[in-house]
N, C-alpha and C positions, 0 to 999 in steps of 0.2 A: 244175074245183073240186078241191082238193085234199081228201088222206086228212086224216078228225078220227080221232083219238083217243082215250080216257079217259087221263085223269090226275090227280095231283094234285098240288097246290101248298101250302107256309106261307108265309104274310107275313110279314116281318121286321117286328118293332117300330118305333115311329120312332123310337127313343133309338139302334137297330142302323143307321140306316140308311134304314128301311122309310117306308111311308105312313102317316099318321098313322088308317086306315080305311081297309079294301078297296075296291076300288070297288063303285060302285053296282049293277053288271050292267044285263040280263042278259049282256051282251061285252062284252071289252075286250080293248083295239088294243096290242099294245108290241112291242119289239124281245127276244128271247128271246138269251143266250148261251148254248151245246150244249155240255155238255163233248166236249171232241176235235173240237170245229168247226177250221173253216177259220184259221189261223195270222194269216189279213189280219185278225181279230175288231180291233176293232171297224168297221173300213171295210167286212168284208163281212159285216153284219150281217144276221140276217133276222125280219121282224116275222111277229109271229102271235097268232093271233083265239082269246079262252080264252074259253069258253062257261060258263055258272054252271048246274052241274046242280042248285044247292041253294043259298040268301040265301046270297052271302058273310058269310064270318066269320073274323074275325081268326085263330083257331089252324089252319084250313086247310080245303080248299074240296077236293071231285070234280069237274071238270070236264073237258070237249073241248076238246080242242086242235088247229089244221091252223095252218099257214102261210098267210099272206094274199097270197102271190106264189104263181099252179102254177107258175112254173119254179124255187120252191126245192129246196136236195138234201133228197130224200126220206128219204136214208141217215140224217141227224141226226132225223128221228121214228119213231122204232122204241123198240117195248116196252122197257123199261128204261131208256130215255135220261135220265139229270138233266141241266136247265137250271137259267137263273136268269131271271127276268124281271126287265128291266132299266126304268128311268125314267131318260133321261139317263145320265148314269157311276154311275148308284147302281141295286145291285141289291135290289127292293122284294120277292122271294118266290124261293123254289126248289120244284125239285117232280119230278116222276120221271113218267113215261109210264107206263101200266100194261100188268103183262105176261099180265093176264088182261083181254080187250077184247072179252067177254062179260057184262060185269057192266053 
């Protein structure tokens, strides 16, 4: 099993880009881009599992985050990390790892 950790995420609107509604929870599956990943992005892409600590909602959500592969790099989920959660080549939310993982 891989390491969760708290985070959070905004949805982009869909006029940005975004979904037209978060999804439903309580998880959801997608492919995450890490800022400072790997140079191959998007061929070495890596999916991961966001847990809904509370109903999604459009202006942004607390949730758990891990990678849905254990052998992804670990070094991209570390406290402070921003992503983006991607749907195909459109990115539908950004969100930052939390660097208090006590809460």
């Amino acid at each position: 099993m891989t390491q969760r950790l708290h985070a959070s995420i905004r949805w982009l609107a869909a006029e940005d880009g975004g979904r037209l509604r978060p999804p439903s929870g309580p998880k959801y599956w997608t492919v995450a881009n890490f800022e400072g990943s790997s140079p191959g992005w998007p061929n070495e892409a890596w999916s991961v599992v966001v847990e809904f600590l509370e109903p999604p909602e459009n202006d942004g959500n607390a949730v758990m985050i891990s990678f849905l592969a254990a052998n992804a790099p670990a070094g991209l989920l570390v406290p402070g990390a921003t992503f983006e959660l991607m749907e195909g080549p459109h990115v539908v939310a950004r969100g930052v790892v939390s660097a208090d993982q006590h809460s």
